[in-house]
C-alpha positions in Angstrom: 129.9 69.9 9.5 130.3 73.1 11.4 129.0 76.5 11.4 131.4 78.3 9.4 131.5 81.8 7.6 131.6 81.3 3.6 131.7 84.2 1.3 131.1 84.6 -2.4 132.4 87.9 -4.9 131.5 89.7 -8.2 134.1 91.4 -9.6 134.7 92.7 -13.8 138.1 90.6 -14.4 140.4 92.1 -17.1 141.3 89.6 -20.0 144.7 88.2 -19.5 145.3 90.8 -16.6 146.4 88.4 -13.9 147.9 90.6 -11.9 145.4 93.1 -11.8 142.8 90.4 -11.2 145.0 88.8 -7.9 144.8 92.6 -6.6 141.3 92.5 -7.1 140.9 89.2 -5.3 143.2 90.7 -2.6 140.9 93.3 -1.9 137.6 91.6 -2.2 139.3 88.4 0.7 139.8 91.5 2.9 136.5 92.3 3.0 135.4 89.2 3.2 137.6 88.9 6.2 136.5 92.1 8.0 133.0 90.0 7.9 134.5 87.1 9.7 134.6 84.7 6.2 136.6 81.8 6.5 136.7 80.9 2.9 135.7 83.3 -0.1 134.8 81.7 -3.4 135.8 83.5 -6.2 134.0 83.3 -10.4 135.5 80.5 -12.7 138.7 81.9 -14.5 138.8 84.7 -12.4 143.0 85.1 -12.1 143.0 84.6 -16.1 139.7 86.0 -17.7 137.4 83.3 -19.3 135.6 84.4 -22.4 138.3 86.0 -24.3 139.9 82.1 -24.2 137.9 80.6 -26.9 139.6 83.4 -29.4 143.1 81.7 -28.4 144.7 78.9 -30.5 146.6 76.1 -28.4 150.0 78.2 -28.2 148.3 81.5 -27.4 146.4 79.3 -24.9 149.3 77.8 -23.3 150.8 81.3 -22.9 147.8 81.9 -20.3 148.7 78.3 -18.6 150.4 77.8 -15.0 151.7 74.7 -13.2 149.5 74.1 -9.6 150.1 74.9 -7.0 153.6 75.3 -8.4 153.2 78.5 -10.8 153.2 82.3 -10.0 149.7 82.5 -9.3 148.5 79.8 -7.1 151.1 80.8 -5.0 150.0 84.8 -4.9 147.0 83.3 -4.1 148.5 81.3 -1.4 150.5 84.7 -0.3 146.8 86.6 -0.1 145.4 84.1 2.2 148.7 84.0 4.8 148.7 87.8 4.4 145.2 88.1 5.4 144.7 85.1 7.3 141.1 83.7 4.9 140.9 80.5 2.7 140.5 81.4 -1.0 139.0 79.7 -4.2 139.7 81.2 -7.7 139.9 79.6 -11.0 142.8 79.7 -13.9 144.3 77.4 -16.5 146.7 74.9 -15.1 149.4 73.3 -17.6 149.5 69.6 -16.3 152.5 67.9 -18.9 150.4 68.1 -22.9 147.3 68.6 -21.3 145.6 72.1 -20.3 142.7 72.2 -17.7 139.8 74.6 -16.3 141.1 74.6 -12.5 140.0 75.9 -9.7 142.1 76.1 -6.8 141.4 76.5 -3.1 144.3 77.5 -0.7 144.8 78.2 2.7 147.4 80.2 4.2 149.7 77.0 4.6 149.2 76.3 1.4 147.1 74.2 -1.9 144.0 72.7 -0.1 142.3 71.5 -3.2 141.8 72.0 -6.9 138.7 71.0 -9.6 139.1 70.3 -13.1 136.4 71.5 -14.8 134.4 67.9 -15.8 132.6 69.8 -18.9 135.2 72.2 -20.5 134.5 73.7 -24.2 135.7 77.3 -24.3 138.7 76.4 -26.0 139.1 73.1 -27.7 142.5 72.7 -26.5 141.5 72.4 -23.0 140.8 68.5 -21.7 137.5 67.6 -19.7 138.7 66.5 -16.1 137.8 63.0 -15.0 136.7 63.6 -11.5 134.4 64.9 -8.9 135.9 67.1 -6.3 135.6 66.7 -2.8 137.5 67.8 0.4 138.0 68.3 4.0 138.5 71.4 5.0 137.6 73.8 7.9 135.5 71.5 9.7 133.5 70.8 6.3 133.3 68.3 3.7 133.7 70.9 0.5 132.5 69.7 -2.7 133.4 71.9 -6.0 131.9 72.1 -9.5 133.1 74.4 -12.6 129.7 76.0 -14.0 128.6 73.7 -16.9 129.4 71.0 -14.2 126.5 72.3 -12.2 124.3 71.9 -14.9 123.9 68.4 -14.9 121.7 66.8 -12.0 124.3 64.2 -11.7 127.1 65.9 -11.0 126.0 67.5 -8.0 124.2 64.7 -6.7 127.4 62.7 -6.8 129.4 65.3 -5.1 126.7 65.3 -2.3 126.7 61.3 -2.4 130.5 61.5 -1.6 129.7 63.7 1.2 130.0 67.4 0.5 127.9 69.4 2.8 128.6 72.3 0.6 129.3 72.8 -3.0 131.6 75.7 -4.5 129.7 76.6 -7.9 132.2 79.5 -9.5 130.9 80.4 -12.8 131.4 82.7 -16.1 127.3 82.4 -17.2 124.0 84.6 -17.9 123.0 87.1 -20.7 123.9 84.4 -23.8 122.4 83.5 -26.6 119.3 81.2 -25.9 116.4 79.8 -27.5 114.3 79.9 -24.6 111.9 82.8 -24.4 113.3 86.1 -22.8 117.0 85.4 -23.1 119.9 86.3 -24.7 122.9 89.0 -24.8 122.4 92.3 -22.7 123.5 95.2 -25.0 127.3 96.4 -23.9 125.5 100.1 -24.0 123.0 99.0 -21.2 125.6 97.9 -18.8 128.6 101.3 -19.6 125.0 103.4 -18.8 124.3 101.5 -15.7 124.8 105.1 -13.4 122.4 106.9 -15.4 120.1 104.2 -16.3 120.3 101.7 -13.6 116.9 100.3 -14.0 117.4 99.2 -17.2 120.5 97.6 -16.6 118.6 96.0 -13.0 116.0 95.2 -15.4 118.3 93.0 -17.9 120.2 91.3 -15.0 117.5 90.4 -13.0 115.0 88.9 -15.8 115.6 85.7 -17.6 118.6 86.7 -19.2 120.2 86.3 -15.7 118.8 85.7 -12.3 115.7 84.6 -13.5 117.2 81.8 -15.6 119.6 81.1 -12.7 116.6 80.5 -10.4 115.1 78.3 -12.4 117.2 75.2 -11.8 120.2 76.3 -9.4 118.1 76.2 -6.0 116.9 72.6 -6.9 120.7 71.7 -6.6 120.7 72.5 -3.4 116.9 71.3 -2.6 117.4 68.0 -4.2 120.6 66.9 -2.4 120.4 69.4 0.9 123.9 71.0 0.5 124.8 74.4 0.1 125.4 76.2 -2.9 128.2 78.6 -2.7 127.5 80.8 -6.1 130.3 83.1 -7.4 129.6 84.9 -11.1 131.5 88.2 -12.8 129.7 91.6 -13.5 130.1 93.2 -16.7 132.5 93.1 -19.3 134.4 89.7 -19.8 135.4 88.6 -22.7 133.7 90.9 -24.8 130.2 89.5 -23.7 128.6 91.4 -20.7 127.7 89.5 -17.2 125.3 90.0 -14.6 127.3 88.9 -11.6 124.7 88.3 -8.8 126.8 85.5 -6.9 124.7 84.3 -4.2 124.5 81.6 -1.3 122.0 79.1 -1.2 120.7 77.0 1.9 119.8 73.1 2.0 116.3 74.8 1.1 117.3 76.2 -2.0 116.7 79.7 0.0 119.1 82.5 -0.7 120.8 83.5 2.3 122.9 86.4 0.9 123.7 87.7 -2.5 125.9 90.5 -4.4 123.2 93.5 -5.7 125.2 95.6 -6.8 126.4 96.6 -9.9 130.5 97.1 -8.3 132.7 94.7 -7.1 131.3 93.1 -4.3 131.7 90.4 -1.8 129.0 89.0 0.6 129.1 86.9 3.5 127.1 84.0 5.3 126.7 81.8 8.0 126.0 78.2 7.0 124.3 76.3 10.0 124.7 73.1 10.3 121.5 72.4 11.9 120.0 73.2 8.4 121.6 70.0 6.3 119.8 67.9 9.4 116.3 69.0 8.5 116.6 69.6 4.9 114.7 67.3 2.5 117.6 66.1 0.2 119.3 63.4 2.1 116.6 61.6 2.4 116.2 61.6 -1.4 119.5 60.1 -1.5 118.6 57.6 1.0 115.5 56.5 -1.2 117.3 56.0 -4.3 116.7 53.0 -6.5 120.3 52.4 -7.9 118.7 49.1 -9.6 116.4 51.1 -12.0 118.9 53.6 -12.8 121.0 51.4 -15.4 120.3 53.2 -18.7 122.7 56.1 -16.6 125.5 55.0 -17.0 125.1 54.1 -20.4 127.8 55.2 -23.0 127.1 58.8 -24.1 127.1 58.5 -27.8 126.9 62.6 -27.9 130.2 63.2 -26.2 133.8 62.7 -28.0 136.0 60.9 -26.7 137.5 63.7 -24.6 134.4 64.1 -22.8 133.5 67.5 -24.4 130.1 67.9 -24.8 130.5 69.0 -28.9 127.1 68.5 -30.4 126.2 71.5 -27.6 129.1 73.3 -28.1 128.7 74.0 -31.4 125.2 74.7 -31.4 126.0 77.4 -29.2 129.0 79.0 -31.0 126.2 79.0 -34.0 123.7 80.5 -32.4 126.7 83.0 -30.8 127.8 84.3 -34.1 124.1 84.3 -35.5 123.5 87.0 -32.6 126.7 89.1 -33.5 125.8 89.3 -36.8 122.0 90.3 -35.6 123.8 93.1 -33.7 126.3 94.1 -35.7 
């Protein structure tokens, strides 16, 4: 690895608004760009929308769809980053023959560099689970990327740093949902459309366990436990008819934050990952003292997944508990 110049953005995407969104994008990579970023990592879904996809059936579903790199916007993503001269990640749904996948692409201005199917998908039951980990050269750095729910799971980012990644790309949709654990749950759409005259309150809800202080609680140890950085990228406000904190972020090999978005706008933040930082940090040595032998119950069938992979005893938990809170509020 190198030292290189990474940058993360929050931005409010517009359901179904892909070309609005790609402007958006546009705009945020030249920023990123006028603070010497290299790459800029952009939230999961954010040329297509994400939330508003679990109210689609399949066909309204494969209306939102697009080949990759082959459809319209991969390659005005690919345009943005030759025009501007930046490497850019940004999530849609890709059409791949019957089957429809979370992806998130990166590109460079000559072209598709990588793309990650999201491992854990559920929105949307039409979309399929993708059956790999992610991992890439690319600018002098072994890249690693992971979808959200992906992230959740210990062992998807330690397997992403065990094939090498000295950084992960974690784009997201996530924070302010329904939750049984104390303190969390939905922010009121009232709190965030007052946010100018009542900014506290709106700070208040974002920053407490209903975003970054569930966030905190678990993302940091990805990075601790395997000494990577963690490359963070979230939406602000409304999406899909829920409302979202944003606060995308960059974490060290220390779980440390280096930089993060504090605004309540669109924003884009930039850092310098150093090298030096993955040679004293604590998680590759926990990698080197694995046990692999006493790990067999791992890898295990999962008798709570279906046979797509989808994660649906969870899934429909937290639809229940979803429409429970609607009703609460309604």
């Amino acid at each position: 690895m190198r030292a290189i110049r990474v940058g993360t953005a929050q931005f409010e995407a517009r359901d179904g608004d892909k070309a609005y969104n790609l402007d958006v994008i546009a705009g945020l990579a030249v920023a990123a760009k006028a603070e010497r970023a290299e790459l800029v990592c952009f939230h999961e879904c954010s040329i297509s929308g994400y939330t508003y996809l679990e109210t689609l059936d399949r066909e309204g579903l494969e209306a939102v769809a697009e080949l990759v790199p082959d459809g319209p916007s991969t390659q005005r993503l690919i345009e943005i980053a030759r025009e501007i001269g930046i490497s850019i990640g940004a999530g849609l749904i890709e059409r791949d023959g019957d089957e429809l996948y979370n992806t998130f692409a990166v590109v460079s201005p000559d072209g598709l560099v990588a793309k990650h199917r999201k491992i854990h998908a559920f929105v949307n039951d039409a979309l399929s689970c993708g059956s790999g980990y992610t991992v890439f050269d690319h600018l002098g750095c072994r890249i690693g990327i992971l979808i959200c729910y992906d992230n959740n799971l210990p062992e998807n980012a330690r397997m992403t740093a065990m094939l090498g990644a000295d950084l992960i790309l974690a784009p997201h949709v996530t924070g302010c949902l329904p939750s049984a654990m104390p303190g969390r749950g939905i922010v009121a759409p009232e709190i965030w459309r007052n946010r100018e005259l009542d900014p506290v309150r709106c700070r208040q809800e974002f920053d407490g366990p209903k975003g970054r202080g569930w966030l905190m609680r678990w993302l940091p140890a990805r990075a601790w436990e395997n000494g990577v950085f963690i490359v963070y990228a979230n939406p602000i406000g409304e999406e899909g008819g829920t409302i979202k904190p944003g606060g995308s972020l960059i974490l060290d090999p220390f779980g440390e934050v280096l930089t993060e978005c504090r605004t309540f706008e669109d924003e884009v933040v930039v850092a310098t990952l150093d090298p030096e930082k993955r040679k004293l940090a604590s998680g590759p040595g926990y990698i080197r003292a694995r046990r692999p032998e006493l790990y067999a119950k791992m890898v295990e069938p999962n008798p709570h997944l279906s046979p797509s992979g989808r994660p649906d005893v969870w899934w429909k938990k937290n639809r229940a508990s979803k429409a429970t809170a609607e009703k609460s509020s309604s």
